[in-house]
C-alpha positions in Angstrom: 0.0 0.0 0.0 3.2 2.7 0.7 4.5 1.8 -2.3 0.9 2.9 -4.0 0.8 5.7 -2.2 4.2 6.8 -3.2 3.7 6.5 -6.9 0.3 8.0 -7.0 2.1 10.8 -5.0 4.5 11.2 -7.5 2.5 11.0 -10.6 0.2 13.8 -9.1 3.3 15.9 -8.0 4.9 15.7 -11.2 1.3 16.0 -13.0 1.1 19.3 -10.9 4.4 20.8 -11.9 3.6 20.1 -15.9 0.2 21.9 -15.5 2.3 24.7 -13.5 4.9 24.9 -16.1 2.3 25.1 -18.9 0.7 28.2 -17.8 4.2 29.8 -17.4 5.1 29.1 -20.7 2.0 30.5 -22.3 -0.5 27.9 -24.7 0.3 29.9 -27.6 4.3 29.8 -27.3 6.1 28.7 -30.4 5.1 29.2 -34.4 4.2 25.5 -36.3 6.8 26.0 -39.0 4.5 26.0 -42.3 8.1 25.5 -44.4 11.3 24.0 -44.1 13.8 25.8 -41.8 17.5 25.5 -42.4 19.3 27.7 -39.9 23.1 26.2 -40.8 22.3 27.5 -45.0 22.8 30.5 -43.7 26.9 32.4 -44.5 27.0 32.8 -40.7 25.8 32.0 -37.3 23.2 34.6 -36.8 20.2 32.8 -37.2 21.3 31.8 -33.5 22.1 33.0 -30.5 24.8 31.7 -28.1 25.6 31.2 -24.9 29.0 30.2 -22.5 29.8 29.3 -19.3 32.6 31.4 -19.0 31.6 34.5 -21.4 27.8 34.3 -21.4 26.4 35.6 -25.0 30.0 36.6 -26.0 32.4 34.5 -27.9 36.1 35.4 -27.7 38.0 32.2 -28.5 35.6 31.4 -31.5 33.6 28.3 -29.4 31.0 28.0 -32.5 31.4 28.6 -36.0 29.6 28.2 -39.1 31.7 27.4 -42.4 30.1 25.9 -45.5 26.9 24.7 -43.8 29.0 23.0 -41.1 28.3 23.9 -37.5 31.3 23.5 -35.4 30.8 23.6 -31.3 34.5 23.2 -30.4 35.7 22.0 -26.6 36.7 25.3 -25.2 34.1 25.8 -23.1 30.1 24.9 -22.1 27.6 26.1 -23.6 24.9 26.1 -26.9 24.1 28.0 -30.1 20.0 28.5 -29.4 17.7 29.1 -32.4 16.1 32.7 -32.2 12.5 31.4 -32.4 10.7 29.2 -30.3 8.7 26.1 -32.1 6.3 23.6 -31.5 4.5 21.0 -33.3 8.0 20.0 -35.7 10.4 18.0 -37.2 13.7 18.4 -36.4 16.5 16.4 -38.5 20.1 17.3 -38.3 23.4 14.9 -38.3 26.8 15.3 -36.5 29.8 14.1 -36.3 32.8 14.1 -33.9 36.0 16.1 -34.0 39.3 16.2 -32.7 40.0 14.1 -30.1 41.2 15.5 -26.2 44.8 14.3 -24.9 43.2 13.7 -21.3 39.7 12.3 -22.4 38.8 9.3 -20.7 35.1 9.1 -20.6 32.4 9.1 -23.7 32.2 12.2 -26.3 29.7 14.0 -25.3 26.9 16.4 -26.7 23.2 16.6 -26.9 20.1 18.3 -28.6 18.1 20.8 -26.0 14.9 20.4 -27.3 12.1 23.3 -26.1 14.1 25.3 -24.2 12.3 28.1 -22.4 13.8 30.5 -19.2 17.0 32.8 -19.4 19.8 31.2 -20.2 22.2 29.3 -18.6 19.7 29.0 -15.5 20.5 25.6 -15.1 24.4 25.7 -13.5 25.1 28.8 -15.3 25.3 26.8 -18.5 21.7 25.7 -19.6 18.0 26.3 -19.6 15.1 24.2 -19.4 14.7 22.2 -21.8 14.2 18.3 -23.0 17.9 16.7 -23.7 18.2 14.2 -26.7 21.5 12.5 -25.5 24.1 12.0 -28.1 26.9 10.5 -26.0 28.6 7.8 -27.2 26.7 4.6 -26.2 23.4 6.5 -24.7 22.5 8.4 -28.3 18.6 8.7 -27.8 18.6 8.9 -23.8 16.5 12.1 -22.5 17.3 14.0 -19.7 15.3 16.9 -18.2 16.9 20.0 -17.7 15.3 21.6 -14.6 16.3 25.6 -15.2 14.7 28.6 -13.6 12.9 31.6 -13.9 13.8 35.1 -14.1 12.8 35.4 -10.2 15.0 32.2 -9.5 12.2 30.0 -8.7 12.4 26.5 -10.0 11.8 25.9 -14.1 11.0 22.5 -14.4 10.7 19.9 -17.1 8.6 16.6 -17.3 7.9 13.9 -19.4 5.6 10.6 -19.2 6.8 7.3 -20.6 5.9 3.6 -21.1 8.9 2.1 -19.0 10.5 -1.4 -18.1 13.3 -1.7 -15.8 16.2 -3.3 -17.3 18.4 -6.3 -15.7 20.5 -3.2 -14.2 17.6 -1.8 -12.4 17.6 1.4 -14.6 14.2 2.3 -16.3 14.1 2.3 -20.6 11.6 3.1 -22.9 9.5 0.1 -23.9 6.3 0.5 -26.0 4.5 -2.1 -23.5 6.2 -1.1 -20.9 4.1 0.7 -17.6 2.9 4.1 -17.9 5.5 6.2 -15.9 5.8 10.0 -15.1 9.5 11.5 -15.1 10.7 14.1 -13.3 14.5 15.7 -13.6 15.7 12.0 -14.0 17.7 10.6 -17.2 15.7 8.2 -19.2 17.4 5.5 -21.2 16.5 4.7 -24.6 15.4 1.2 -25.5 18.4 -1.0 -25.7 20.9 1.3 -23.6 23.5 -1.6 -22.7 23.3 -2.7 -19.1 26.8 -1.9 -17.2 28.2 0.3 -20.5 31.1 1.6 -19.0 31.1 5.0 -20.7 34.6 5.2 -21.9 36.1 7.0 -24.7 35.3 6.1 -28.1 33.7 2.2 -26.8 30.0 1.5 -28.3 27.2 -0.5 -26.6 26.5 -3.5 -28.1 23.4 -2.2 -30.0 23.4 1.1 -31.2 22.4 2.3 -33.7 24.4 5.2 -34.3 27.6 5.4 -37.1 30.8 4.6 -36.6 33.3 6.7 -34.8 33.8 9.6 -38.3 30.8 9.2 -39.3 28.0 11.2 -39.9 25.1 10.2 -37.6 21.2 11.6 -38.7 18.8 12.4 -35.3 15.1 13.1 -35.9 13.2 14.5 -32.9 9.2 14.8 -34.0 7.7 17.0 -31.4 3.6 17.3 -31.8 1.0 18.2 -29.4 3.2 17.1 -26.3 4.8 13.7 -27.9 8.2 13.1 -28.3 9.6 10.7 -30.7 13.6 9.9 -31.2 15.0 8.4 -34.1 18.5 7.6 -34.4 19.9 6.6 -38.0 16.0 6.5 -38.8 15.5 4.1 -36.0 13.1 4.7 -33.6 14.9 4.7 -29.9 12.5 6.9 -27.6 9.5 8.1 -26.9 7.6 9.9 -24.7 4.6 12.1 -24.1 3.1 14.6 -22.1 6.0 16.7 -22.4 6.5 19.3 -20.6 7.5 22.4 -22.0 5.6 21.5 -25.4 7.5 24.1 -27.2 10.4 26.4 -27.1 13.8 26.8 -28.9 16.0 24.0 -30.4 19.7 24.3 -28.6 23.0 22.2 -30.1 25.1 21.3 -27.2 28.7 22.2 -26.8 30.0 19.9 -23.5 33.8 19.5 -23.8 34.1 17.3 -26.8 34.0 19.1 -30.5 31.1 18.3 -32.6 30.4 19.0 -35.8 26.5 19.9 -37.4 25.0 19.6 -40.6 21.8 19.2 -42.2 19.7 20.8 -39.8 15.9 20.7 -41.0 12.9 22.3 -38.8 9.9 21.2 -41.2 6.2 21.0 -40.3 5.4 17.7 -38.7 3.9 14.9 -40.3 2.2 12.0 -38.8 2.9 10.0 -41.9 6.7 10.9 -42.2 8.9 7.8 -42.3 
């Protein structure tokens, strides 16, 4: 009976904080692209905005730059190129590809996808906002993690999402389309076949991904509509979750200590049909 209690408290908590966070953001936040965006055709970087740890919207040691339709968010420091308008209901596509390696790198690559971002920025450890992370680490490509940020007054900013779950032999809860209806709460959430025990080291692979080889490109598709998220990763489907909480906001690519490289990048208007 506890344990009942406990999850119907948390579901009703979290349920609480989305329906909080909804009337913060505003129902009519974010345009429905009616065309295909391509921020990175653009001769330079000011279709974004940017943000670092260290120099907040300035830029001194050249962190991000945009050559050729190639976005490159280099290792200098944290931080994320943010697109100027907010979005919902979209299909975002855009591949990347890792850079130069780091003398004293031990662990995984590491970079993501923010994916509604709302709040100031970098209210999240000076670095972020709030937002829906699309991992693309090497050997969790496809996790989510919420980004709990804040608001202009300080006061907590956060993000939810609700999930059809099973606990894998590891304890550690992954998206399973049968799975039990779960609500998620500033907690990472692995994608389907996230290897049990993955170490996390540099440049290893779990023993299913799906994403390319170390110098390849890899395509990631995130299909946001009407509070469902869907991850694809080389056109596979890895996550998914709904109920999202924000529902909209701006698209972020992720500079976290590794260089990464961006191409390709496609806002279009969703489609339920799209393959």
């Amino acid at each position: 009976m506890r344990l009942l209690v406990n999850r119907v408290f948390r579901v009703v908590v979290a349920s609480l904080l989305a329906a909080t966070l909804s009337q913060m953001v505003g129902a009519d936040d974010g345009i429905v692209p009616k065309e295909v965006v391509r921020p990175l055709s653009h001769p330079d970087i000011g279709q974004f905005t940017t943000w670092l740890k260290k120099t907040g919207r300035d830029d001194p040691d050249k962190v991000f730059r945009l050559e050729n339709g190639v976005l490159r968010c280099g290792d200098e420091d944290l931080g994320y190129v943010a697109t100027k308008q907010s979005y919902r209901d979209y299909h975002l596509s855009v591949e990347y590809k890792w850079g130069r390696k780091n003398p004293t790198d031990k662990y995984v690559r590491n970079s993501g996808i923010l994916l509604n971002g709302i709040g100031p920025d970098g209210s999240q450890s000076g670095v972020w906002m709030t937002s829906i992370e699309c991992q693309l680490a090497q050997g969790c490509e496809g996790d989510l993690i919420l980004i709990r940020g804040k608001t202009a007054e300080g006061q907590p900013f956060p993000a939810t999402i609700t999930s059809h779950v099973t606990n894998g032999p590891d304890g550690k809860p992954r998206w399973n389309a049968t799975g039990t209806k779960t609500v998620y709460s500033g907690r990472q959430f692995w994608w389907s076949k996230h290897q049990p025990g993955f170490k996390e080291l540099i440049d290893t692979r779990g023993d299913n991904d799906v994403a390319s080889p170390l110098g390849e490109w890899t395509k990631v598709e995130c299909l946001c509509h009407q509070g469902r998220l869907t991850i694809k990763v080389n056109g596979v489907v890895v996550n998914e979750c709904f109920d999202v909480q924000p529902a909209s906001g701006k698209i972020l690519l992720q500079s976290e200590g590794h260089e990464v490289f961006f191409r390709n990048m496609e806002i279009r208007p969703f489609k339920s049909n799209a393959p």
